[in-house]
N, C-alpha and C positions, 0 to 999 in steps of 0.2 A: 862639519859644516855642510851647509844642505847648497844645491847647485841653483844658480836662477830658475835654469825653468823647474826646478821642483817646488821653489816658493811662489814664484805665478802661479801653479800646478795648485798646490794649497790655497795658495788666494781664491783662487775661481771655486774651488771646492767648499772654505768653510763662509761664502757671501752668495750673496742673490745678485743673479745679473740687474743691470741698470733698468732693462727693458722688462725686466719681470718685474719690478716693485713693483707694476700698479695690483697685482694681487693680496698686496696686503699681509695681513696675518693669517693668512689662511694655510694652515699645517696639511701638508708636509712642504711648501714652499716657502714658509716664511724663517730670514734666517735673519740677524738682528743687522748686519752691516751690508750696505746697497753696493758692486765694484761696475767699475768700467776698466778694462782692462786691452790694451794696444802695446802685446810688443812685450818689451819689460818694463813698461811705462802702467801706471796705473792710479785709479781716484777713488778713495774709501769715503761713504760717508755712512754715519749712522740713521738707519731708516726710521722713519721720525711720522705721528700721525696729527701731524700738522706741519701749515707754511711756515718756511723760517729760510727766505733768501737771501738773509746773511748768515747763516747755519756754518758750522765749520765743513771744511772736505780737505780730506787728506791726499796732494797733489804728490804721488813718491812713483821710485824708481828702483829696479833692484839689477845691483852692478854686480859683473864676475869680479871675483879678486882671486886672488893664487889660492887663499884659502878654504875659497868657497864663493859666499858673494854677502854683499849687501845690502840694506835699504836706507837711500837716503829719499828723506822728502821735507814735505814745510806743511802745515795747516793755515790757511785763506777760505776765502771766502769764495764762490761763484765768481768769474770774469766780466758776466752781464752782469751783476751788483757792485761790483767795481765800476766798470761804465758808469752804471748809473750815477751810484755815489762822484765818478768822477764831472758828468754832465750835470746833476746836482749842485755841486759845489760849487763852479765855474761859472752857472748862472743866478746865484749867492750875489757869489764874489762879485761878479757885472753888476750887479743891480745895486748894490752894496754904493759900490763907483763911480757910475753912474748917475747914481741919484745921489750923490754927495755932489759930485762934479756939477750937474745940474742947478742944485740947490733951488731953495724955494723962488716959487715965482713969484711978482707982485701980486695976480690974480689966484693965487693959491694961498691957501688955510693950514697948508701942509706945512709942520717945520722942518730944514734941511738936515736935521741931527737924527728925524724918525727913518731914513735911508739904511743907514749905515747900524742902526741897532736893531733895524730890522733884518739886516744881513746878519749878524751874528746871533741874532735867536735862531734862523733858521740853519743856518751852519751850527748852530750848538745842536739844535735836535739833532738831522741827518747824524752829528756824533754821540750824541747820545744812542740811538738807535741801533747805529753797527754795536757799541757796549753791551747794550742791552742784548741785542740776540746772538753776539758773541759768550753773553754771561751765561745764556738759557744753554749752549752749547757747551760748557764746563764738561756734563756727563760724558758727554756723545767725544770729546776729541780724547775724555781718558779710555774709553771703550775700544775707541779706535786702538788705542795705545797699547792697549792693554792685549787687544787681538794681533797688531805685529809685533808685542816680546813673547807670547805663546807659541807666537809658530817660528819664533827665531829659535825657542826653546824646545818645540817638538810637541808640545803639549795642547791638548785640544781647548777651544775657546766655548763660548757657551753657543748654540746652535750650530757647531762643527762638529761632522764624526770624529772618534779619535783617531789618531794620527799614528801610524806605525814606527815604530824605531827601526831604522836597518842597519 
C-alpha cells in the first residue's frame, strides 16, 4: 500500500495545477484532470473546454491507516452553485407564497393560481438544469474515477508518467 503523501505526491504529479489550467491544451502542459491540493485534502475536476458550473468536482481526502492510507471523498458540485441554486430556490419558493398569500387583486387581471405554477416551472427548470449539467458530466466523474483506482493500483492514467513499483 502506498503512504499519503506518496498519493498527494502522484496526485500533484499526474494533474495540472488549478492555477495553470488557463493554459489549456497546450502540450507539454496540458494534462486531462485540473487538482487543488491543501494538505491531504484535495479537489479533482476534469478540465473541460467549456462552462459548466454545475460540472462534477471530486471534493476527497486521503487518510493514513495501519495499512497504508486511503481516499475517501463524494462528487458535488462548486459551493458558489450550491449558493446559487440555494438563493435560487428560496426566492422561487417566496414568490411562489407570496403571491399566492397575496392573491389577486380587484384591480388586477392577474389570476391567483398563475403565482404558484409559476414557482414551480421555475423551480422545475433550476432542476432540471443541475440534471442536465450533471448528465453532461457522466464522462468527467468516470475519468475522475478511473484516475484514483489507477494510482490506488500503481498504474499510469492517461496524461500521467508511469508510475514506478518499489
Amino acid at each position: 500500500m502506498r503512504s499519503a503523501d506518496e498519493i498527494i505526491h502522484l496526485i500533484e504529479r499526474g494533474t495540472q495545477r488549478e492555477g495553470l489550467a488557463m493554459w489549456g491544451k497546450i502540450k507539454p502542459f496540458w494534462k486531462p484532470l485540473v487538482a487543488r491540493i491543501s494538505g491531504y485534502r484535495f479537489r479533482l475536476r476534469q478540465h473541460r473546454n467549456y462552462g459548466n458550473s454545475f460540472g462534477p468536482l471530486f471534493y476527497g481526502e486521503v487518510q493514513p491507516t495501519h495499512a497504508g492510507s486511503e481516499i475517501r471523498g463524494r462528487f458535488t458540485v462548486h459551493p458558489a452553485a450550491q449558493g446559487f441554486m440555494l438563493v435560487w430556490l428560496a426566492g422561487v419558493a417566496a414568490f411562489g407564497v407570496f403571491g399566492a398569500l397575496e392573491g389577486p387583486t380587484p384591480e388586477s387581471s392577474i389570476p391567483g393560481w398563475l403565482f404558484p405554477l409559476t414557482a414551480v416551472g421555475f423551480g422545475g427548470f433550476a432542476v432540471l438544469l443541475m440534471r442536465f449539467s450533471w448528465w453532461l458530466g457522466t464522462n468527467e466523474r468516470r475519468t475522475i474515477y478511473t484516475f484514483l483506482e489507477d494510482l490506488a493500483r500503481g498504474e499510469p492514467s492517461p496524461g500521467q508518467a508511469p508510475v514506478r513499483r518499489t
